[in-house]
Steps between C-alpha positions, in 0.01 A plus 500: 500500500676832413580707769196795541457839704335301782656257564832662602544714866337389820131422356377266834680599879203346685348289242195393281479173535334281820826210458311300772374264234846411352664499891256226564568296182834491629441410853321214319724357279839667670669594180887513471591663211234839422487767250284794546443840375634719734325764565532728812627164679187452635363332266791206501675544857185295650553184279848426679322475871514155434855450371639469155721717251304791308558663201394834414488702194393858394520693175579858837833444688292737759313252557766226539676754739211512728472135527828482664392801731212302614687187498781665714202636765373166501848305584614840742208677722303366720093487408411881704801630340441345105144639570669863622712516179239442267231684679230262493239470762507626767787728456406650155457853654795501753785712405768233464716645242810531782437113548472416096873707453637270748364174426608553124825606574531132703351306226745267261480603185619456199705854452276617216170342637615765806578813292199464348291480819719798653388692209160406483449555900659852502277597246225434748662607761555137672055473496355139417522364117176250549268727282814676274417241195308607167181260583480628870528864454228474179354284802471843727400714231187259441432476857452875518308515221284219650435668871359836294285313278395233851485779730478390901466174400824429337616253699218377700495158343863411666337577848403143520587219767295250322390413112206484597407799605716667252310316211179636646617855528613420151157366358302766726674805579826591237475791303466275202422749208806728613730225466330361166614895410891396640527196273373732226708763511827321631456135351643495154751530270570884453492575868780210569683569175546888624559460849704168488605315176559791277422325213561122596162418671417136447303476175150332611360159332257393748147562395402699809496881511734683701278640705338129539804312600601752786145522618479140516876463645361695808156381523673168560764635750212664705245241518804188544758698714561665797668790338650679800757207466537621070839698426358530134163676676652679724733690243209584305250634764787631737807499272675364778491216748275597763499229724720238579266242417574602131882466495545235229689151502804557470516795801269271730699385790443092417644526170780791657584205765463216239743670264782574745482087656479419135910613505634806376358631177887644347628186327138390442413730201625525153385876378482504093444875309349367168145374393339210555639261234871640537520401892402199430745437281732531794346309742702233674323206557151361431220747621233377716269798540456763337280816548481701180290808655272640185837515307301294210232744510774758279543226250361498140264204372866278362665578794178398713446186377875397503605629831388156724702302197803713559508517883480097510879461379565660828270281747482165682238226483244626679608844544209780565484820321235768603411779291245814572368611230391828472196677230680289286519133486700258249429201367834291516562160369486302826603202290772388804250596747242465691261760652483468878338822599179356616711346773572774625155671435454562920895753495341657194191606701679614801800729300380822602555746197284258249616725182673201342365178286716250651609199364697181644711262238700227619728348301459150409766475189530386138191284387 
């Protein structure tokens, strides 16, 4: 895939992506060899909790750098203090910039992994980079435009204790035609394309209208789950997280606490700066899991229906490969494969952002 305007800088620092479906996958079947998109590092820190050797790739070496920051919190600070340097929940509004200098300046690093983060930080004068990504700061700019258009009920729906009553203040009681005006006005292409993707937005296949497939998306997160517990909610009504029931997988203290007795992370994790198709190329090894993000999404129709044919030189017997797919959804010779999704229907349900078509191949070789 050629290299495009989005795709290069620090696009995710929190994330977009709920990676509890692919973490459990891998507590299942306790992978040892993984390749994943990388992402912020949230996205592909989790699947190591349970041991293994990951390999990441990403077309932004910002992004690669802040894997290794994250990994290096993970393997050096304690929980309080990893949750003090990235100002999550509940210390998103403390001043801890003193404390981030510090900590940074005792981090291992790589020398130009640090220099880059030294940079960055002064910039910001030493406050948090959780929402300093392209997708989170469109994120706040939606949110805003959201609590006008909601009014004092912005954010009552992630009040809730309980789904149930949340589901009846949902069916009863939310300011439904104000938020059928949100999806309107926010949900679709030109809105993303000018505030986000400048020009690379995801070109849409799926019969559904934008404004149908968000409203849908969130109908099914507010009558299925609890979303005081949703990052992906919470950004978009708050454009923050504003509790610490929302802090996502990979910041939760199980999976902090998982990932630390799992060994350290440095040693662990190949980082790759090229697409998709090049990393794999350098892979060592046979891969047992891989987690493609909506990568495929980008592809055109050949490239679609080749992709699963390609990634199999790279994969074991059995291997598991998860892709989201996202407004647009490929039809890929599955030949060498065998579609396991509906296995997995019940992690599907539960991922709490519920933008993505996901599918679940495993790999059962030649016929």
């Amino acid at each position: 895939m050629a290299e495009k305007k989005y795709f290069t800088g620090i696009n995710y620092s929190l994330g977009n992506e709920d990676t509890t479906l692919e973490y459990e996958i891998c507590r299942m079947h306790h992978p040892k060899n993984i390749f994943s998109i990388a992402g912020s590092g949230g996205r592909c820190l989790p699947l190591l909790a349970h041991g293994g050797h990951l390999t990441i790739c990403d077309l932004s070496s910002e992004q690669l750098a802040l894997v290794e920051l994250r990994m290096a919190t993970y393997d050096q600070l304690s929980y309080q203090d990893y949750l003090r340097f990235w100002g999550l929940p509940p210390y998103g509004h403390f001043d801890y910039r003193s404390f981030r200098k510090k900590v940074l300046n005792g981090l291992s690093l790589k020398e130009e992994v640090r220099k880059h983060f030294e940079q960055l930080f002064g910039e910001i004068n030493y406050e948090s980079i959780l929402y300093l990504g392209r997708w989170e700061r469109t994120f706040k700019v939606l949110s805003m435009i959201a609590k006008r258009i909601l009014g004092s009920d912005y954010n009552k729906i992630l009040q809730f204790d309980n789904l149930e009553d949340q589901r009846h203040y949902y069916l009863n009681d939310f300011p439904l035609n104000r938020w059928r005006t949100v999806i309107f006005l926010l949900g679709n292409r030109s809105v993303f394309n000018a505030l986000l993707y400048k020009g690379d937005f995801v070109k849409k296949n799926i019969e559904q209208s934008y404004y149908d497939f968000y409203f849908s998306a969130f109908d099914r997160l507010f009558k299925d789950q609890l979303v005081k517990k949703s990052f992906f909610v919470n950004l978009c009504l708050e454009g923050e997280l504003a509790h610490e029931d929302a802090i996502p997988l990979e910041s939760r203290q199980k999976t902090f606490e998982e990932i630390k007795a799992s060994g350290p992370l440095k040693g662990r994790v190949t980082s790759i700066n090229k697409d998709l198709f090049s990393a794999l190329n350098e892979t060592n090894g046979i891969i047992d899991f891989a987690s493609l993000s909506d990568v495929p999404s980008y592809f055109d129709i050949v490239a679609g229906r080749s992709f699963m044919n390609q990634l199999s030189k790279h994969l074991a017997k059995d291997a598991i490969v998860v892709v989201r797919y996202y407004l647009h959804v490929c039809d890929p010779d599955l030949g060498q494969f065998e579609d396991v999704t509906t296995t997995y229907s019940h992690l599907i349900k539960s991922e709490c952002v519920q933008m993505y078509r996901i599918k679940i191949y495993k790999f059962i070789g030649k016929q």
